[in-house]
C-alpha positions in Angstrom: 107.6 61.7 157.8 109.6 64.4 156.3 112.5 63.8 153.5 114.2 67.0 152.9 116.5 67.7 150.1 115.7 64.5 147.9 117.0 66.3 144.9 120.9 65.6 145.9 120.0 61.5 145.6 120.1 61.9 141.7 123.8 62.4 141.7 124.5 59.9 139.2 121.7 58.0 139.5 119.0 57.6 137.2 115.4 58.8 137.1 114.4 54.9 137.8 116.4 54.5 140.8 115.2 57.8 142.5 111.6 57.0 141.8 112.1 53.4 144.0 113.9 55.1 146.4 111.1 57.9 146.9 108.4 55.0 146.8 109.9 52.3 148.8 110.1 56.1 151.7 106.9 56.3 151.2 105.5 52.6 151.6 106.7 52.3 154.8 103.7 53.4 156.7 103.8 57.0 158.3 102.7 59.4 155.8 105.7 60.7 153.7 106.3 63.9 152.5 109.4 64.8 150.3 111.0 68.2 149.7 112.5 68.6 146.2 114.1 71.5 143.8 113.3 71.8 140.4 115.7 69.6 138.8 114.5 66.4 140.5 110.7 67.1 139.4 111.7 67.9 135.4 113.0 64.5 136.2 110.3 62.6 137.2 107.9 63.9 134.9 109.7 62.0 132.4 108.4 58.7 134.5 105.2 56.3 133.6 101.9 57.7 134.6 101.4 55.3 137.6 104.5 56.8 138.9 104.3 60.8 138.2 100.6 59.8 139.9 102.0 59.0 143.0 104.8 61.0 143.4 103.1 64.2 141.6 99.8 64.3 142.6 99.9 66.6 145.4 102.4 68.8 145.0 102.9 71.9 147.2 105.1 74.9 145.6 107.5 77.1 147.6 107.6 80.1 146.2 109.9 83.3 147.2 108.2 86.6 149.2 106.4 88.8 146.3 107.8 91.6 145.9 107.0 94.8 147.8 104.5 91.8 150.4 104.9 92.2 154.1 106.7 89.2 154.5 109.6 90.1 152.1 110.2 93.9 153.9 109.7 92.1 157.8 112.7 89.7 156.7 114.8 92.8 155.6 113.6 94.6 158.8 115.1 91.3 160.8 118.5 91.0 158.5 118.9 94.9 159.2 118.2 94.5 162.8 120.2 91.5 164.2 123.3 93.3 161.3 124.3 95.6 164.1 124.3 98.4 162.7 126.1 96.8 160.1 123.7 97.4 157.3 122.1 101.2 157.3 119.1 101.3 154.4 119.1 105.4 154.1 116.1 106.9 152.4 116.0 104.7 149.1 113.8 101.3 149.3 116.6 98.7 150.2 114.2 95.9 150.5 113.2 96.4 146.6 117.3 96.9 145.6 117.7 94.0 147.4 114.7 92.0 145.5 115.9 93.0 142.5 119.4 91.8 143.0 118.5 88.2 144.5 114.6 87.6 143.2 113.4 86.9 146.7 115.9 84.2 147.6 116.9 84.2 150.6 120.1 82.2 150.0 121.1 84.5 147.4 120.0 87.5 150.1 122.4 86.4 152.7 125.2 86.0 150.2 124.4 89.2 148.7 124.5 91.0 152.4 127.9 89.0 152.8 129.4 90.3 149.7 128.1 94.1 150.5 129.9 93.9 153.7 133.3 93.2 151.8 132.9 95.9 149.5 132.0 98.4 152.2 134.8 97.4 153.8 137.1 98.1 150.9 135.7 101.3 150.7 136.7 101.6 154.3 133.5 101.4 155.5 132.2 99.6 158.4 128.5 99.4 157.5 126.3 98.8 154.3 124.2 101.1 151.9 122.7 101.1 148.8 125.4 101.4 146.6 127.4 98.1 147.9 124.2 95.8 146.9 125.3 97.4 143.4 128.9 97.0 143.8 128.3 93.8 145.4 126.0 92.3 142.2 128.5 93.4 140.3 131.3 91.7 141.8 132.9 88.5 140.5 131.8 86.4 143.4 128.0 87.2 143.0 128.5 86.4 138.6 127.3 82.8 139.0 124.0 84.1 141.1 124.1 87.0 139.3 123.4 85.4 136.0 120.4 82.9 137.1 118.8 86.3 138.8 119.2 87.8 135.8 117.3 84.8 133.8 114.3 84.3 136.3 113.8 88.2 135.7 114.1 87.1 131.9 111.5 84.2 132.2 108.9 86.3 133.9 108.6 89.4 131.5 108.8 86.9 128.7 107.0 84.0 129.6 109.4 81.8 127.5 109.9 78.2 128.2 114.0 77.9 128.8 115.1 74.0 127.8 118.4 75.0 128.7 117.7 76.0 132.7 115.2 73.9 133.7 116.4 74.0 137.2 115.5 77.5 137.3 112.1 77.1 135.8 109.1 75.6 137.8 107.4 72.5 136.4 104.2 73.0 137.6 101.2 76.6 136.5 101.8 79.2 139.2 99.3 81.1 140.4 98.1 84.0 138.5 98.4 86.4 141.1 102.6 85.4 142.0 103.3 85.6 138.5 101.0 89.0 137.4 102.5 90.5 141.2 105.9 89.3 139.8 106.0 90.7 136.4 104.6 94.2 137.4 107.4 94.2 139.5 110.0 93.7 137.4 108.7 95.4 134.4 108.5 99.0 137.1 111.7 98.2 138.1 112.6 98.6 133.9 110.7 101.4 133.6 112.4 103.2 136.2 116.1 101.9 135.5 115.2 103.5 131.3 113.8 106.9 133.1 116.6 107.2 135.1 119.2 106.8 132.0 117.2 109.3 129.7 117.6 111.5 132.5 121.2 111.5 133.7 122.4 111.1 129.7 120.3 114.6 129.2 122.3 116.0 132.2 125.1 118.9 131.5 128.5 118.3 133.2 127.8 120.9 136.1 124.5 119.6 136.5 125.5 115.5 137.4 128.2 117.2 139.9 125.3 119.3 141.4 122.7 116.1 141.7 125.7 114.1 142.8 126.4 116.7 145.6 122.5 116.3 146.5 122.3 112.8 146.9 125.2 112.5 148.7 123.7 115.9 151.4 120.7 113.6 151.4 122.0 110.2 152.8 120.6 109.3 156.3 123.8 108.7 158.6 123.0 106.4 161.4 124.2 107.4 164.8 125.8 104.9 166.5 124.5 103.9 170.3 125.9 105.9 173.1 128.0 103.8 175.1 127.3 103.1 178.9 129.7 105.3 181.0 133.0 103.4 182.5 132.4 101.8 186.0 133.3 103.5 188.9 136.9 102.1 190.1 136.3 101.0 193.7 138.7 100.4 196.5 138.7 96.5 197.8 136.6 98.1 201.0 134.1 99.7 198.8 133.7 96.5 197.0 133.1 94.0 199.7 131.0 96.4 201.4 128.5 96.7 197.6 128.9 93.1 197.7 127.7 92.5 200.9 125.1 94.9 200.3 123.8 93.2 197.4 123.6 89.9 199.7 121.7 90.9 202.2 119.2 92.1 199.7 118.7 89.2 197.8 118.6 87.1 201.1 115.7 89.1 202.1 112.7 87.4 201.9 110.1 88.7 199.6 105.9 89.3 200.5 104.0 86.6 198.1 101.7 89.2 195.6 98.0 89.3 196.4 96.3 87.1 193.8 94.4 89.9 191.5 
């Protein structure tokens, strides 16, 4: 038995009622498992020990895609694909821009991709690139998002404990491997963001316009798919007589295949 999103019963109810709740699920005889956010376990790790021992014990953490992992670019492959055309990557690494900008959440990734589409759009564009994940991290409906993004980033290259967001920080060790993949990540993505400053602050006038000009002679334009030619208009003889045509051969009874 599955109980998904537990963590919304602890609106304005206490850490003792949630914990009889969870228990009295779980006593009734098909074995229970309950999905929970952050919030909810900070909460009942504050309970007795015979308690946090039940409810604890086994705990299984969902963690987001690591960065640059198969899983993470496949998912950016699918939201580019079933886009439309709608979202056009170019030559930079959109799946890392978009990483950066969202941490590996999905949620925040969708409503990222939502908010890149309005600020194409008022740049009278009809499909994303890079630039709108930018514009669209920026913007003042992304702030809220933008802000916990920004203090996961914070958490990992620092390893500090945060009292003040503990929804955002995960109760339990993670694995070496998601944290060290994580950090290397983020600390590049520094690295890179300090290199390119140094370099376009040490840029003359003439020279920005010139690497402006490049970048822009560089960007990969998509081609649109060629539409199917118009259908032949056909007089009301021509019609009967195709439809007729297409009758008889479906009426037509078809040879069984050999068995191979």
């Amino acid at each position: 038995m599955l109980l998904d999103e537990t963590q919304f019963i602890n609106t304005g109810l206490a850490a003792a009622k949630i914990t009889d709740i969870l228990l009295t699920l779980a006593s009734i005889g098909p074995p229970a498992v309950y999905v929970c956010n952050y919030s909810l376990v900070h909460k009942l790790f504050g309970r007795n020990s015979e308690d946090k021992q039940r409810l604890l014990s086994q705990p299984r953490i969902m963690l987001p895609d690591l960065p640059g992992s198969k899983d993470w670019t496949d998912y950016v492959d699918e939201c580019v694909r079933v886009s439309g055309d709608a979202v056009r990557p170019g030559l930079a690494d959109f799946a890392a821009e978009l990483y950066r900008c969202t941490f590996g959440i999905k949620r925040l990734a969708v409503q990222l991709l939502k908010q890149a589409y309005i600020e194409c759009r008022n740049d009278r564009r009809h499909w994303i690139e890079l630039r709108d994940l930018c514009s669209a991290y920026r913007s003042v409906a992304y702030t809220s998002n933008a802000s916990e993004v920004e203090e996961l980033q914070t958490q990992t290259l620092g390893n500090r404990q945060s009292k003040q967001r503990l929804d955002l920080k995960c109760p339990f060790e993670l694995p070496a491997a998601y944290r060290s993949n994580v950090v290397e990540f983020a600390r590049a993505e520094r690295e890179q963001g300090v290199i390119a400053k140094v370099f376009d602050s040490s840029l003359t006038e003439s020279e920005r316009s010139a690497k402006k000009h490049l970048e822009e002679a560089a960007e990969i334009v998509v081609k649109k798919p060629s539409r199917r030619p118009a259908a032949k208009t056909l007089s009301k003889d021509e019609e009967a007589k195709a439809f007729f045509e297409r009758l008889d051969l479906a009426s037509k009874p078809r040879r069984p295949k050999s068995p191979s």
